[in-house]
C-alpha positions in Angstrom: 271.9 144.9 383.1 268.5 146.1 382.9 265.6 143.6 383.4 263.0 146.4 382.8 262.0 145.6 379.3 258.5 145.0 379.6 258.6 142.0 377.5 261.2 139.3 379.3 261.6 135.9 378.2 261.8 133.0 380.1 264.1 130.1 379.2 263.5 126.9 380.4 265.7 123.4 380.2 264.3 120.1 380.5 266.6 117.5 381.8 266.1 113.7 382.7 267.6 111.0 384.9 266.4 107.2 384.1 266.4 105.1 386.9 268.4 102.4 385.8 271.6 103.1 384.6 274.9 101.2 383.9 277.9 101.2 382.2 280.5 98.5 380.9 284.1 99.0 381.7 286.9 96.4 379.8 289.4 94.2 381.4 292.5 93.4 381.1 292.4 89.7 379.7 294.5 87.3 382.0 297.5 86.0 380.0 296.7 83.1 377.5 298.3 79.5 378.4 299.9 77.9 375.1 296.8 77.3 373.1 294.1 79.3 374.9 292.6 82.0 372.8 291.7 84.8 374.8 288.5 87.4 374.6 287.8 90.4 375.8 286.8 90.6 379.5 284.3 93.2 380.8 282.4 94.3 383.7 279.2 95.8 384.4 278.5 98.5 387.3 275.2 100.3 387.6 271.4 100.2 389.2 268.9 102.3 390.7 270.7 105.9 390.4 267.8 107.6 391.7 266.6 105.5 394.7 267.8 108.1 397.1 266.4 111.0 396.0 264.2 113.1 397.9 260.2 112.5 397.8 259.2 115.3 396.5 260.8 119.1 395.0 264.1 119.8 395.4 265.1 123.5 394.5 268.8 124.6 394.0 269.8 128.5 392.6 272.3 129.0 390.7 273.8 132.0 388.6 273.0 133.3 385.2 273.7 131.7 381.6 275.1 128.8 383.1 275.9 125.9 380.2 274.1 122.6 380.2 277.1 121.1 381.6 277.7 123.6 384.2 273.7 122.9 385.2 274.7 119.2 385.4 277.6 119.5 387.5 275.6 121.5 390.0 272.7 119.2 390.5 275.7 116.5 390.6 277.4 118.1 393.0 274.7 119.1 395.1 272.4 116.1 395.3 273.4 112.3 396.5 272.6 109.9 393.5 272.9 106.0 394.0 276.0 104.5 392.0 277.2 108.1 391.3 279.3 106.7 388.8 277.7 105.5 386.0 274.8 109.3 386.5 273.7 110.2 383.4 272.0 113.7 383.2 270.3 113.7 380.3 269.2 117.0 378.3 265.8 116.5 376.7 264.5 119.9 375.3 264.8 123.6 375.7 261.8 126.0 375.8 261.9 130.2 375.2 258.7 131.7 376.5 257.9 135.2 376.5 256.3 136.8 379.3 254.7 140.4 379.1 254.3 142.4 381.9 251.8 144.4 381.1 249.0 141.3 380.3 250.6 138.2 382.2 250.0 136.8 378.8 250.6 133.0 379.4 249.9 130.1 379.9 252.1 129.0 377.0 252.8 125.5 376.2 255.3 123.3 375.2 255.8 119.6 374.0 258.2 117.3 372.3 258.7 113.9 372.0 262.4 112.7 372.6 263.8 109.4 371.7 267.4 108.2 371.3 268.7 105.2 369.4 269.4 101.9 371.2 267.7 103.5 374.5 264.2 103.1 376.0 264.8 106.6 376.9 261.6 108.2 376.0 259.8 111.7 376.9 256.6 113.3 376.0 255.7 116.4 378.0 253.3 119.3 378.5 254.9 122.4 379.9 252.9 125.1 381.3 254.0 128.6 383.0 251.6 131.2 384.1 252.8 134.4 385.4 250.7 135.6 388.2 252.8 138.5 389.7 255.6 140.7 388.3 258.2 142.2 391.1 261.2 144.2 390.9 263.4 141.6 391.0 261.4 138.4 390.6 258.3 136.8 388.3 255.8 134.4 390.8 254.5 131.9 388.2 252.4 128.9 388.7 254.4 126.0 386.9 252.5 122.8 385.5 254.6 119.8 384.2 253.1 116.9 383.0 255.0 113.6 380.9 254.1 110.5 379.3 257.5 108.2 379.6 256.5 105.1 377.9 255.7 105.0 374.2 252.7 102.7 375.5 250.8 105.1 378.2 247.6 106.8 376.7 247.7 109.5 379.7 250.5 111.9 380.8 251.1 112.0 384.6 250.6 115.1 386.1 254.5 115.4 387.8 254.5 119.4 389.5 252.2 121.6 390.0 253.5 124.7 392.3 254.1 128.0 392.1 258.2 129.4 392.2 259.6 133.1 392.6 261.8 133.2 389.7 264.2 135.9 390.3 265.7 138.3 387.0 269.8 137.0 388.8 269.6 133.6 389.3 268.6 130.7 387.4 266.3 128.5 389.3 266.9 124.5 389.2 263.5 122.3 390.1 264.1 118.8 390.5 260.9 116.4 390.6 260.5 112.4 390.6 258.1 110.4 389.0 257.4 108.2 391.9 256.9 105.0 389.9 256.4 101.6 391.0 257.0 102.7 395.2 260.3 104.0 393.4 261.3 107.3 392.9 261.3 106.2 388.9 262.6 108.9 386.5 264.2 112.4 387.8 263.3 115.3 386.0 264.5 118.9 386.8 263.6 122.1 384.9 265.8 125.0 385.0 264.7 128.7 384.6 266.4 131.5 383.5 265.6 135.1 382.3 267.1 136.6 379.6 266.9 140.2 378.4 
């Protein structure tokens, strides 16, 4: 494959991790004594899934074109999460930027609000990727990510700020904590791919 086309475009996925998580598993019911109605029986496991991850940017490389699931299973497997268990990754948005070569004509921005029913799950963000250097085999870009996470915040939190090689054969996986509270609060990681 050739990654010469002078106009490349980037792809970038925007995942989350809430802190708290939890799930509820059913019980068997103990057997009913002779008039005893019985009900069902449940129990719930969960808490702080991201309390032990890093402070600060954690980069992982994987291969090309890899699904959202395959994406999930590799931060999974390659990161330790509290209560591992009940780990939601959650996809929030996908972004297709074009970069072009011959002007570095970015910065180009991105947002979307995501909500989901029955969940305070909540994500406004402001994605910015400048270019600043065009290689053989990689793209150095400057990447901004900023997010509002409550529906009540007026300002967005400004969450990375750093600048990545992004290589044409791999598909780069940033991982970034909001830091809330003295907690590490909500996970986010971006992942960035070329595609021709």
């Amino acid at each position: 494959m050739s990654y010469r086309n002078p106009d490349i475009n980037l792809k970038v996925r925007i995942f989350q991790i809430p802190p708290h998580q939890s799930i509820t598993k059913t019980l068997p019911s103990p057997p009913a004594k002779e008039g005893e109605v019985t009900g069902i029986r449940g129990e719930r496991i969960g808490g702080n899934v991201t309390a032990t991850f890093p402070n600060g940017i954690v980069l992982l490389e994987t291969g090309l074109f890899q699904s959202n699931d395959d994406l999930i299973r590799e931060i999974k497997e390659k990161v330790s999460f509290c209560c591992e268990k009940v780990l939601s990754i959650l996809p929030v948005a996908e972004e297709d930027m074009l970069v072009k070569e011959e002007s570095l004509l970015i910065p180009v921005k991105g947002r979307k609000m995501y909500t989901q029913r029955n969940s305070h799950l909540y994500v406004d963000y402001s994605l910015e990727i400048q270019p600043l250097l065009i290689q053989d085999e990689e793209v150095l870009s400057r990447i901004r990510f900023s997010a509002k996470y409550k529906e009540t915040e007026e300002d967005e939190k400004k969450l990375l700020d750093q600048t990545f090689g992004l290589k044409y054969s791999r598909t780069l996986l940033v991982g970034f904590p909001t830091n809330e509270n003295h907690r590490r609060g909500t996970v986010y990681w971006l992942a960035l791919s070329f595609e021709n």
